[in-house]
Z-matrix of the N, CA and C atoms (Angstrom, degrees):
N
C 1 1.444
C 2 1.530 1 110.66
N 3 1.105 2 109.70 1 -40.07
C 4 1.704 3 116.55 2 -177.55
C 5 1.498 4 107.66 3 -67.91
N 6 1.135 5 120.59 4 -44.60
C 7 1.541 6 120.35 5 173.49
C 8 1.080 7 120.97 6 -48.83
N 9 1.530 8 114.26 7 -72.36
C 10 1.465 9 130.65 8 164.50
C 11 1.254 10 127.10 9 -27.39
N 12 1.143 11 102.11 10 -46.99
C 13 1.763 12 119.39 11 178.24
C 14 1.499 13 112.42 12 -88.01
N 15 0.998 14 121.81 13 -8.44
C 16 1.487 15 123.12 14 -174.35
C 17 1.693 16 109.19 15 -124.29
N 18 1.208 17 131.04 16 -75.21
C 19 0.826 18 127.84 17 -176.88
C 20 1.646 19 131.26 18 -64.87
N 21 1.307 20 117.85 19 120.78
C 22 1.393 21 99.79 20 -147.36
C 23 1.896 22 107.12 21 -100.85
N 24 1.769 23 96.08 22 -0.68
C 25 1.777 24 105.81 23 162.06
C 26 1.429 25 125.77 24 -81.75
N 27 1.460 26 112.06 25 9.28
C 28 1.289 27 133.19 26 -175.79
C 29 1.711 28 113.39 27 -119.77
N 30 1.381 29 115.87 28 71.90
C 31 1.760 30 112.90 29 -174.87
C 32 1.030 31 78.45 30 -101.90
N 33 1.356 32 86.64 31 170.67
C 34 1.279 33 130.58 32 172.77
C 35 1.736 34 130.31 33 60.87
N 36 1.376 35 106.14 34 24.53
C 37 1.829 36 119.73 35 -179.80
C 38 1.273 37 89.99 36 -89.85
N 39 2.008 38 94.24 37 142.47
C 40 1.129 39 95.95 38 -176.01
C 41 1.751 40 145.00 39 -87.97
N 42 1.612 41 103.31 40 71.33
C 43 1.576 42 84.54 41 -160.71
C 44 1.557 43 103.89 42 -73.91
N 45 1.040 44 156.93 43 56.09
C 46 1.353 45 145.40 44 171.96
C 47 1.856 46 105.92 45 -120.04
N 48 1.489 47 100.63 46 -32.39
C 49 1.548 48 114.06 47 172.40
C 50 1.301 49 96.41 48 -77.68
N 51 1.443 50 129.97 49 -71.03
C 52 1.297 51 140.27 50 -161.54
C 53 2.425 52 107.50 51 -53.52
N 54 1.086 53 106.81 52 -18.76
C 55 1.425 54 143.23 53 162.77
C 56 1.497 55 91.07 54 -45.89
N 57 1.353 56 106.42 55 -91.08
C 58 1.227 57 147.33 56 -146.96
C 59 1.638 58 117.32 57 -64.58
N 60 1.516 59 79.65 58 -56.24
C 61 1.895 60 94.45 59 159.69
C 62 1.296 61 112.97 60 -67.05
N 63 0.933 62 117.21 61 -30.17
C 64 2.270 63 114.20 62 -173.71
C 65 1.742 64 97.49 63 -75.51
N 66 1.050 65 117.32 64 -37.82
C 67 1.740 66 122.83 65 172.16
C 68 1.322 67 105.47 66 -69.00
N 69 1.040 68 133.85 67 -62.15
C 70 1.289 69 126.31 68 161.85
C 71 2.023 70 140.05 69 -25.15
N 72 1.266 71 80.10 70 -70.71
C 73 1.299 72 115.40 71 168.65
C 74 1.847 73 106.99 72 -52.57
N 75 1.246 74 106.69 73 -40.13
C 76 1.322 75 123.19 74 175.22
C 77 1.306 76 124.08 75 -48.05
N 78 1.241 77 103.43 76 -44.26
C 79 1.797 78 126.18 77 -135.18
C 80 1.922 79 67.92 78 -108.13
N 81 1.218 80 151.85 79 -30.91
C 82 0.893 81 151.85 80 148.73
C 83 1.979 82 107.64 81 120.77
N 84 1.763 83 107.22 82 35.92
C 85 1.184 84 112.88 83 159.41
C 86 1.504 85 128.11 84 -95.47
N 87 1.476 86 100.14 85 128.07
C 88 1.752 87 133.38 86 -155.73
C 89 0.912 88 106.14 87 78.11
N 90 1.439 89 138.51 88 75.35
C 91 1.581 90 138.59 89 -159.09
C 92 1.975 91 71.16 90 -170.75
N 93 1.252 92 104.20 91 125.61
C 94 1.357 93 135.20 92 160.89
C 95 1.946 94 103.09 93 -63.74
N 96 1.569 95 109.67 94 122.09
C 97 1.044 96 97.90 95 150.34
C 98 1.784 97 124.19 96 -46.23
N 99 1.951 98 96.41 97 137.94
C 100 1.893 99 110.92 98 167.69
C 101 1.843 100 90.80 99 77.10
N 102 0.877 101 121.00 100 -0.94
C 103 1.634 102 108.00 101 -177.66
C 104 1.546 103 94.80 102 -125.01
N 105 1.524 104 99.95 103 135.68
C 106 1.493 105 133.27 104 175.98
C 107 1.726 106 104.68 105 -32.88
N 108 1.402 107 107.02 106 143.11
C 109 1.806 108 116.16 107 177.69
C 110 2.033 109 98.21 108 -130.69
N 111 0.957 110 113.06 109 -155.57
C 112 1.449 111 109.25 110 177.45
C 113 1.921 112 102.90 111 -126.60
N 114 1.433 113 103.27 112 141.40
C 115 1.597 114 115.36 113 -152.58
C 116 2.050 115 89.77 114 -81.46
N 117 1.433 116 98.63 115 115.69
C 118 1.250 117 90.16 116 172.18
C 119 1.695 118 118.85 117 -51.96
N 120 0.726 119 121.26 118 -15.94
C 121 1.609 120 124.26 119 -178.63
C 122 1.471 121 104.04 120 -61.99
N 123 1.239 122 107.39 121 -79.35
C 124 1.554 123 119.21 122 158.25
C 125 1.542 124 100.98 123 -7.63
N 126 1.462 125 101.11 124 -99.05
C 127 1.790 126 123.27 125 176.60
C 128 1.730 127 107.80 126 -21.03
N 129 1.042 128 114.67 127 -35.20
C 130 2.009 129 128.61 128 -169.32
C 131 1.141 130 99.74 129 -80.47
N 132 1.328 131 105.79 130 -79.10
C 133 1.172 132 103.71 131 -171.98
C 134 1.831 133 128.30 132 -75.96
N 135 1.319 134 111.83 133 -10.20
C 136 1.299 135 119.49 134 -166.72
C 137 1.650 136 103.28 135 -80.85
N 138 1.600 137 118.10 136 -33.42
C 139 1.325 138 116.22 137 -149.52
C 140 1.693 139 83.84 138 -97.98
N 141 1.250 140 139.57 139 -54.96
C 142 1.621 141 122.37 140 -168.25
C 143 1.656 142 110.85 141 -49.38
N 144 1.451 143 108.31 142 -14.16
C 145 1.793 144 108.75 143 179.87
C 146 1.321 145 101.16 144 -79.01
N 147 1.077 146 117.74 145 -49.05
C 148 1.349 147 118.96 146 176.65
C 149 1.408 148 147.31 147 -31.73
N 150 2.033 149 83.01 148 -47.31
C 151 1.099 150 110.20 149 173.72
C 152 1.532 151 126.85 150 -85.85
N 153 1.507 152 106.87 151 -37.47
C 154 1.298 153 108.93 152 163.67
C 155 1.755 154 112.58 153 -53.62
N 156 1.447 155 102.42 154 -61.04
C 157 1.814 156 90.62 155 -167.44
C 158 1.726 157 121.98 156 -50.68
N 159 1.735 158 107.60 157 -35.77
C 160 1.335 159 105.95 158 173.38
C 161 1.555 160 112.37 159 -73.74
N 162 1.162 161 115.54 160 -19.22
C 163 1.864 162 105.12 161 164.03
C 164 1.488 163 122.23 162 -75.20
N 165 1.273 164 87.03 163 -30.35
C 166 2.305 165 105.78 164 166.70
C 167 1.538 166 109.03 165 -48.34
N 168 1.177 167 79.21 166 -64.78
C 169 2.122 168 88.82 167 -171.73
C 170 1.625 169 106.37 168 -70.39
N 171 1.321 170 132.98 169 -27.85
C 172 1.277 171 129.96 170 147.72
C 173 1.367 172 131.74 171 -41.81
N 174 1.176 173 100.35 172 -52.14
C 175 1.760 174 105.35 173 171.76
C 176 1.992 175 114.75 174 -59.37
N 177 1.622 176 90.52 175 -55.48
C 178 1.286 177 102.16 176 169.39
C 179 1.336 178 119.27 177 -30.52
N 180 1.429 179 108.93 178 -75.39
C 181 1.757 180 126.15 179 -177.07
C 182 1.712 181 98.52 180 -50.14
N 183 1.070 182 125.57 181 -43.96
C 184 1.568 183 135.40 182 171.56
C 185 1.513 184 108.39 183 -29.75
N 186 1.306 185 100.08 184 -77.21
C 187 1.515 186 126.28 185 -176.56
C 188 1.471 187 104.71 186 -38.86
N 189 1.772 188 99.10 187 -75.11
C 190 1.588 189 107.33 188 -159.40
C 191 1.900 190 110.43 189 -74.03
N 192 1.032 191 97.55 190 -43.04
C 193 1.829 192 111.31 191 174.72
C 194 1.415 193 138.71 192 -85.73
N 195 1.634 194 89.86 193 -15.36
C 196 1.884 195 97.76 194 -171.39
C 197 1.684 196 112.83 195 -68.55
N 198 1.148 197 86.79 196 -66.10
C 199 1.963 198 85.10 197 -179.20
C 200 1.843 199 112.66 198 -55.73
N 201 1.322 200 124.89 199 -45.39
C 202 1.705 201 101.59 200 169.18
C 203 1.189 202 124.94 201 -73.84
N 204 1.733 203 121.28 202 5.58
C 205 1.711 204 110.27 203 152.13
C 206 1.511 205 112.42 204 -82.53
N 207 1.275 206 110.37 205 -37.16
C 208 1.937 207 126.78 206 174.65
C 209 1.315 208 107.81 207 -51.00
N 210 1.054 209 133.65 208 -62.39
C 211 1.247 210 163.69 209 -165.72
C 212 1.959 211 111.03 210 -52.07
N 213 1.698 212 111.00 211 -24.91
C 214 1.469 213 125.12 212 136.52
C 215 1.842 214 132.18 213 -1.51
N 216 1.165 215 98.94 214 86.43
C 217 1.695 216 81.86 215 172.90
C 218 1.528 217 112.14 216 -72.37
N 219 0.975 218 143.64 217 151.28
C 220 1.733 219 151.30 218 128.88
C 221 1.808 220 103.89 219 111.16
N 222 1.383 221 112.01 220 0.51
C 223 1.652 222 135.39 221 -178.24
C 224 1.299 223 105.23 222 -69.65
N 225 1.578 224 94.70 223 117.86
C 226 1.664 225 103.05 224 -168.91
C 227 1.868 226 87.44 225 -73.33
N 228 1.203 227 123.18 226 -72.29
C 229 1.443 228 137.37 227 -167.26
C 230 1.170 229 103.95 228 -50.48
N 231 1.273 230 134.07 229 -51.29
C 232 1.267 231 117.69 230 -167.66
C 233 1.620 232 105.79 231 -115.54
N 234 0.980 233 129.33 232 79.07
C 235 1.660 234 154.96 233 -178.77
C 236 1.386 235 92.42 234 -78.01
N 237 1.376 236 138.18 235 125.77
C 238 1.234 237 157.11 236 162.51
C 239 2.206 238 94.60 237 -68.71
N 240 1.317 239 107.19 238 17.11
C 241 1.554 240 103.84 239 -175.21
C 242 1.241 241 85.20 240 -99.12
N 243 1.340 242 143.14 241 -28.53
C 244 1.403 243 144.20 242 -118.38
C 245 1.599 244 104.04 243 -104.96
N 246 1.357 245 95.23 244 -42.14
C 247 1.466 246 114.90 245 163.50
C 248 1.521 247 116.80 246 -53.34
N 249 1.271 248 132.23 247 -57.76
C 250 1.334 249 131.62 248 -168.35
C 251 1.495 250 107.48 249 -80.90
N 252 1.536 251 114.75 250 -17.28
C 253 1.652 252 118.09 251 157.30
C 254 1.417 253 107.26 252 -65.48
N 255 1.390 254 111.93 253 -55.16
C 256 1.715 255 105.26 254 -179.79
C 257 0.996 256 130.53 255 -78.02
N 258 1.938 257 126.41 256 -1.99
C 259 0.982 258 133.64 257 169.65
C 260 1.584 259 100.93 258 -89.17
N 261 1.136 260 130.75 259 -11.78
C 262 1.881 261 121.94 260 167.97
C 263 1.190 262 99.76 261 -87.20
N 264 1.443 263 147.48 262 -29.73
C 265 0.977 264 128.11 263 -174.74
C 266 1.377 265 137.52 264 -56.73
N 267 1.766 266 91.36 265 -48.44
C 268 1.492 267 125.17 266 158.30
C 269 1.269 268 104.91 267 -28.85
N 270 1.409 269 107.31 268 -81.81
C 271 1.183 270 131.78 269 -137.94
C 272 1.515 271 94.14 270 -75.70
N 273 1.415 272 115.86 271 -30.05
C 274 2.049 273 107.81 272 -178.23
C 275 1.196 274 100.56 273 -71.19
N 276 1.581 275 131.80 274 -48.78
C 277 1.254 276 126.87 275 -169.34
C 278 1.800 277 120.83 276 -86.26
N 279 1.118 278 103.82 277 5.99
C 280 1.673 279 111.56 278 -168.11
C 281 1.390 280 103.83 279 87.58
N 282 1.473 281 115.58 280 162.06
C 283 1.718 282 141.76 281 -175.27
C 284 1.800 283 78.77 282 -82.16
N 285 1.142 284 134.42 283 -80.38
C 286 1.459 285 130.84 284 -142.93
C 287 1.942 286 103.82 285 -66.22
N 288 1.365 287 111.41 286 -52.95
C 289 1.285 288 142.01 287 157.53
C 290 1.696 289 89.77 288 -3.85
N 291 1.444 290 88.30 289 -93.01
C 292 1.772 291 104.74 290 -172.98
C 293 1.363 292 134.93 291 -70.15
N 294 1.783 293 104.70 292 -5.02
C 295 1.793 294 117.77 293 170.38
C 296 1.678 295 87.68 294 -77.65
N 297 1.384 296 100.68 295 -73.22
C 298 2.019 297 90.30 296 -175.98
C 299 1.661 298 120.92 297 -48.13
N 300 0.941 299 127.72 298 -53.55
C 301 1.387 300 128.22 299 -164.24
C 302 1.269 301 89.60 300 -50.54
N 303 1.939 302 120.57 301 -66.67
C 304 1.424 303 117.02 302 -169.82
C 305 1.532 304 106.49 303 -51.81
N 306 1.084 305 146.22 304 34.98
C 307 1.366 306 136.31 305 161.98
C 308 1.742 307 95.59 306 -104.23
N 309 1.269 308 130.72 307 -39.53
C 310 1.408 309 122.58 308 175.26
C 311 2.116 310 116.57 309 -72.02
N 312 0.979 311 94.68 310 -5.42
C 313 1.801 312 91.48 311 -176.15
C 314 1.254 313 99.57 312 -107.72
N 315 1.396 314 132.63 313 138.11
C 316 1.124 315 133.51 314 178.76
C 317 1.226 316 127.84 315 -65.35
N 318 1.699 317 96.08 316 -60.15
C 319 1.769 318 80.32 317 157.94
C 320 1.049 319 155.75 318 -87.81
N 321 1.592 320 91.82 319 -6.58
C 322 1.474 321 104.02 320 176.54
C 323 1.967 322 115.09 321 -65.20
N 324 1.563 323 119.91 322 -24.47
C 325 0.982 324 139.23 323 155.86
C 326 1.281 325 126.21 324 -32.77
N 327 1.231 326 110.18 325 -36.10
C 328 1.648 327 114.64 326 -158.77
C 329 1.960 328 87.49 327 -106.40
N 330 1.264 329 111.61 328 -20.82
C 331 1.996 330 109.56 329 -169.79
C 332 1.790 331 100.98 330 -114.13
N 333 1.278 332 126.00 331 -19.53
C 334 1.746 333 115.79 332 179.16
C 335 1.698 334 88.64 333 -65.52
N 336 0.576 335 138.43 334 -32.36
C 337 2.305 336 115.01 335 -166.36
C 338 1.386 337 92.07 336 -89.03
N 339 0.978 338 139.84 337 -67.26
C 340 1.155 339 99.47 338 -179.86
C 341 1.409 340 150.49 339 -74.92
N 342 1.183 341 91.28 340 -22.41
C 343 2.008 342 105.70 341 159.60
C 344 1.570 343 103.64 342 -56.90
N 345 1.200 344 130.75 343 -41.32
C 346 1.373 345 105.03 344 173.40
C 347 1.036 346 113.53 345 -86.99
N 348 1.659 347 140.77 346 10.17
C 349 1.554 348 132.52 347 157.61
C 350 1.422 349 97.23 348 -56.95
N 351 1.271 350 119.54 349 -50.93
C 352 1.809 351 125.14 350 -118.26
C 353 1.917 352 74.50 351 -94.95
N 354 1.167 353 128.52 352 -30.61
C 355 1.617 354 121.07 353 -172.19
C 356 1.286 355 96.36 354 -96.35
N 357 1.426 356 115.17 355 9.87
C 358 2.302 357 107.93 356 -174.07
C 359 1.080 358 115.13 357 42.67
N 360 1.170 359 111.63 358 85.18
C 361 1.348 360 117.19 359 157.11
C 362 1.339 361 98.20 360 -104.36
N 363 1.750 362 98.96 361 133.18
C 364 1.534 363 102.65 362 -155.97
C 365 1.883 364 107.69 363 -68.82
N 366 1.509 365 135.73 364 168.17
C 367 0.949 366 116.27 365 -164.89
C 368 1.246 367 123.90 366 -83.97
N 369 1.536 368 128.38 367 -25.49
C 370 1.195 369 142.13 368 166.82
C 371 1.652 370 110.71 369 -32.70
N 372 1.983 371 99.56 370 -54.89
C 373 1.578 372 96.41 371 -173.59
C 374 1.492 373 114.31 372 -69.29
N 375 1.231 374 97.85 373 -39.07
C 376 1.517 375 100.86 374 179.46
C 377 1.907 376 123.87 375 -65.10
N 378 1.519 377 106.79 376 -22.32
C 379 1.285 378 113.88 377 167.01
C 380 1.638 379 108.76 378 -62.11
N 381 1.447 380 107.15 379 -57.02
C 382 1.342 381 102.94 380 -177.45
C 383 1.329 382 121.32 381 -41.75
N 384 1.142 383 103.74 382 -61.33
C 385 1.958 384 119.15 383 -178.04
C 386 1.481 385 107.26 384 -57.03
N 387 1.091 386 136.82 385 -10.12
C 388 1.341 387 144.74 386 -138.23
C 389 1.789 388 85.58 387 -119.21
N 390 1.041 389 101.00 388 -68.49
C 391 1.583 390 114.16 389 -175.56
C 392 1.658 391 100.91 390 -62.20
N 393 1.276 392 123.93 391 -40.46
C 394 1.636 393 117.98 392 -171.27
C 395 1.612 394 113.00 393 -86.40
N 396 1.461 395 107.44 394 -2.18
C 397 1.145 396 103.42 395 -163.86
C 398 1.905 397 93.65 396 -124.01
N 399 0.841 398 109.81 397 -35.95
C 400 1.660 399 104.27 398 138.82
C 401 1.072 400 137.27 399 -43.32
N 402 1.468 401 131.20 400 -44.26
C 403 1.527 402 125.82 401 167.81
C 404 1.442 403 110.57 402 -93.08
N 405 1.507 404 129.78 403 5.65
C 406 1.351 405 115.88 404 175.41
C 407 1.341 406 100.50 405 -96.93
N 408 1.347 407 129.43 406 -36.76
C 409 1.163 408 127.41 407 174.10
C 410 1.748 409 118.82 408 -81.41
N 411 1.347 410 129.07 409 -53.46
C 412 1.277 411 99.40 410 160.76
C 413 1.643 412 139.09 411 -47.84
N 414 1.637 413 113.72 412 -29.39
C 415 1.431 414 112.31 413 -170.07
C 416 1.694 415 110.46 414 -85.96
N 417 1.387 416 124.72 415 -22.23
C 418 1.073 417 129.05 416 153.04
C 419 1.371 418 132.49 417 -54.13
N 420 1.221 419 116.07 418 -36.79
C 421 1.600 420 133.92 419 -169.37
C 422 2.100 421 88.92 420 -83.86
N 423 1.131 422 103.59 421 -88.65
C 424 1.483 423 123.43 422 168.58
C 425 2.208 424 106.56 423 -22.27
N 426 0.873 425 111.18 424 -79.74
C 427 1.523 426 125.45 425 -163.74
C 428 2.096 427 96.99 426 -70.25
N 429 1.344 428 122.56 427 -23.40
C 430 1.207 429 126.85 428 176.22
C 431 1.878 430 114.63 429 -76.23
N 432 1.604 431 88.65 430 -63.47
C 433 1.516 432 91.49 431 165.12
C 434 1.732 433 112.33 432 -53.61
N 435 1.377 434 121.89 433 -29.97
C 436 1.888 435 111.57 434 -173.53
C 437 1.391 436 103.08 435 -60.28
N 438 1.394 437 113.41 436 -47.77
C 439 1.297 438 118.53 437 -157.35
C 440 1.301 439 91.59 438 -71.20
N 441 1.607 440 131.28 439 -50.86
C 442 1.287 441 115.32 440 -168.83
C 443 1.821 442 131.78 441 -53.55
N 444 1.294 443 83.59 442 -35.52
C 445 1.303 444 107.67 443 177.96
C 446 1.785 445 113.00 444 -80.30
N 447 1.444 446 118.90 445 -38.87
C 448 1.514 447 102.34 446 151.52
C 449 1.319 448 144.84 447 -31.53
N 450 1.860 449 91.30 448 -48.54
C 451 1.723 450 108.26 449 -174.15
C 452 1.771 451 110.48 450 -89.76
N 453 1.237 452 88.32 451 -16.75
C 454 1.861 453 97.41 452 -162.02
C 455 1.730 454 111.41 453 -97.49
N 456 1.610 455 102.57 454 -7.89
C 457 1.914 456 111.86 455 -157.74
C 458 1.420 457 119.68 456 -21.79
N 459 1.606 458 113.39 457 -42.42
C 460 1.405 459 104.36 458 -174.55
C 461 1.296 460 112.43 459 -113.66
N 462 1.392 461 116.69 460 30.99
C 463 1.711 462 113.81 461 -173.69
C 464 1.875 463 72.58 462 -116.11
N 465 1.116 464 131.86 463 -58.82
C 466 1.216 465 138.86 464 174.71
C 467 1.380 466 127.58 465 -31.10
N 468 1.576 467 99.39 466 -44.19
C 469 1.121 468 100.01 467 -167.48
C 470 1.900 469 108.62 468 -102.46
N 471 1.392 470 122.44 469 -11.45
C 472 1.219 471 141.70 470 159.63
C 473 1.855 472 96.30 471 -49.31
N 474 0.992 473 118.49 472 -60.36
C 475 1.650 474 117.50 473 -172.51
C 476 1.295 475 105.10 474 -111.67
N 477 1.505 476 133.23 475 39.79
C 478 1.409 477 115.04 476 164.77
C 479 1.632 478 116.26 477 -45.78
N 480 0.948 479 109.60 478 -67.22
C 481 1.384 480 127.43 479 176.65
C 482 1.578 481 116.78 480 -20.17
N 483 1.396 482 113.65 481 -73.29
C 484 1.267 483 120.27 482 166.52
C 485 1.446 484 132.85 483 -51.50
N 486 2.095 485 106.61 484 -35.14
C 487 1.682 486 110.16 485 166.10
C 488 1.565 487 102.67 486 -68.75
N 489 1.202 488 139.10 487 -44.55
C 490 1.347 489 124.19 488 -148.82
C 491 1.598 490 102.89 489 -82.57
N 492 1.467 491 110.70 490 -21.52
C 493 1.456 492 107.07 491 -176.12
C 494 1.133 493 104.27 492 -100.90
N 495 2.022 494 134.63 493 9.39
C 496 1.806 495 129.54 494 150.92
C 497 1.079 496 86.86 495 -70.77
N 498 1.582 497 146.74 496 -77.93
C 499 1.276 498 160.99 497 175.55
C 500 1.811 499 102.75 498 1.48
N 501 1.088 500 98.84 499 -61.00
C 502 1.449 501 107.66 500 179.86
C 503 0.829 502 103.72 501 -53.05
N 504 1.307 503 123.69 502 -85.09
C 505 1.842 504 152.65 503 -168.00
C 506 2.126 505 93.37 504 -34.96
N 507 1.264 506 114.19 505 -48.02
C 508 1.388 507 110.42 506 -179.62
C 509 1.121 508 134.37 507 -69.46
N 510 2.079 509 103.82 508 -17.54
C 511 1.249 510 107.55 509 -167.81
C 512 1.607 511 93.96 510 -104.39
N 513 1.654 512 130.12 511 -17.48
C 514 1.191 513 112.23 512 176.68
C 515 1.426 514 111.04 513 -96.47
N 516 1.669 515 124.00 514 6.01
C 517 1.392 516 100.29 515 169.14
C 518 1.303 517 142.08 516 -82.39
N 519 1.126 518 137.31 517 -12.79
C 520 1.493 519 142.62 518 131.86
C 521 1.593 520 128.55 519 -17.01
N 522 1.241 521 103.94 520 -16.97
C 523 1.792 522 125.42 521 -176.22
C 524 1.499 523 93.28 522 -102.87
N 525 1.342 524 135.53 523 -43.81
C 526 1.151 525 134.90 524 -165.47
C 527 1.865 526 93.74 525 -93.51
N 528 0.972 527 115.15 526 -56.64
C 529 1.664 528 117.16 527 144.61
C 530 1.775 529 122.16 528 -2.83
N 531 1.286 530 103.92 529 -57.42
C 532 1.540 531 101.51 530 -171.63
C 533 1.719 532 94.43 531 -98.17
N 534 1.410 533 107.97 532 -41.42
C 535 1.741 534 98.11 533 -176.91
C 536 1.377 535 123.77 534 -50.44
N 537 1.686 536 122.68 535 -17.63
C 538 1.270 537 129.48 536 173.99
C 539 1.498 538 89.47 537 -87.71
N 540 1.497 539 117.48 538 -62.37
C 541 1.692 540 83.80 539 -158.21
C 542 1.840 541 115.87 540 -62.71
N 543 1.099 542 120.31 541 -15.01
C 544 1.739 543 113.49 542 163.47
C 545 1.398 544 109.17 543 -55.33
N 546 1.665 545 121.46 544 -65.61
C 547 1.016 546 103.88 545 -159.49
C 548 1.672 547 107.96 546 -68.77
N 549 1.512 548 132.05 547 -13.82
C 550 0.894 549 130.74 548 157.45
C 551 1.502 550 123.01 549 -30.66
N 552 1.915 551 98.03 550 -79.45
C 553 1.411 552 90.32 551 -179.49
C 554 1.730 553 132.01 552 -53.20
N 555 1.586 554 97.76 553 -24.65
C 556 1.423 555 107.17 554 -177.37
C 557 1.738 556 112.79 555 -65.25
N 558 1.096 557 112.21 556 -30.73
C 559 1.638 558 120.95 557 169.97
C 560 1.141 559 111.64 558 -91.53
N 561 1.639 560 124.35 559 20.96
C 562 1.520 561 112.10 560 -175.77
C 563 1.826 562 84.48 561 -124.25
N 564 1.374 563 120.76 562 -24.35
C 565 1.120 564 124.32 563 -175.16
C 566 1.336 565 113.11 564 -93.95
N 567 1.240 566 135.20 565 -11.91
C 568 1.356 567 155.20 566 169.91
C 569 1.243 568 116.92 567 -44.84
């Protein structure tokens, strides 16, 4: 969770499976009867910390580091253009708007904290959103899979394997999603 949420050279890890599996895992499917599972409490409360601090230190690195990597002449990746794309984005959908939402897109997850360092968003607002958008998205992901996995244990647990790796496949296609439409436009502009 801390990676994901913080580091913004690291897209696309999977916390939405890894979510999903701890709820799972919780609710105590593929867990041997009389042998230990992981305490959803733990799982609840452990993963929104997680998530907040690696979106913390994202913002941080944002703030103090973002603009002298941006700041690049002739840098394909880090284009000082990239910023004034992610500063409309922000700014069309709201600062709070787009800290939470970016907790459901994968990659957008791993690049909103620090894109809103590097445009200052002061820290207070960004704490708030940071913290609300951390527990709406971990306790949903986490507390959805328990229940599922309460009611579902052995239909669940017959295909763990196969749900956690659609899970995957769903949460990284949006990344493969934008890499076609670039190389799209880039072969349409060619």
């Amino acid at each position: 969770m801390i990676l994901e949420t913080g580091l913004p050279l690291i897209i696309g890890l999977p916390g939405d499976t890894l979510l999903i599996s701890a709820g799972l895992f919780a609710s105590g499917v593929g867990v041997k009867p009389g042998h230990h599972h992981l305490s959803i409490w733990v799982v609840a409360l452990g993963c929104p910390v997680a998530a907040m601090i690696g979106s913390q230190f994202g913002h941080w690195l944002g703030w103090h580091y973002g603009i002298k990597i941006f700041s690049r002449e002739g840098s394909k990746f880090f284009d000082p253009g990239k910023i004034k794309s992610a500063e409309k984005y922000i700014t069309k959908y709201g600062r709070g708007r787009a800290i939470v939402l970016g907790r459901f897109i994968p990659v957008v997850r791993g690049l909103i904290n620090p894109l809103s360092g590097i445009i200052h968003v002061p820290f207070k607002t960004f704490a708030f959103w940071n913290v609300f958008g951390a527990l709406v998205w971990t306790q949903v992901l986490i507390w959805g899979a328990y229940a599922a996995g309460s009611t579902f244990a052995d239909t669940i647990a017959k295909y763990l394997t196969d749900i956690v790796l659609g899970i995957a496949a769903i949460s990284i296609f949006p990344i493969f999603l934008e890499i076609f439409k670039e190389w799209r436009s880039r072969k349409h502009l060619s």
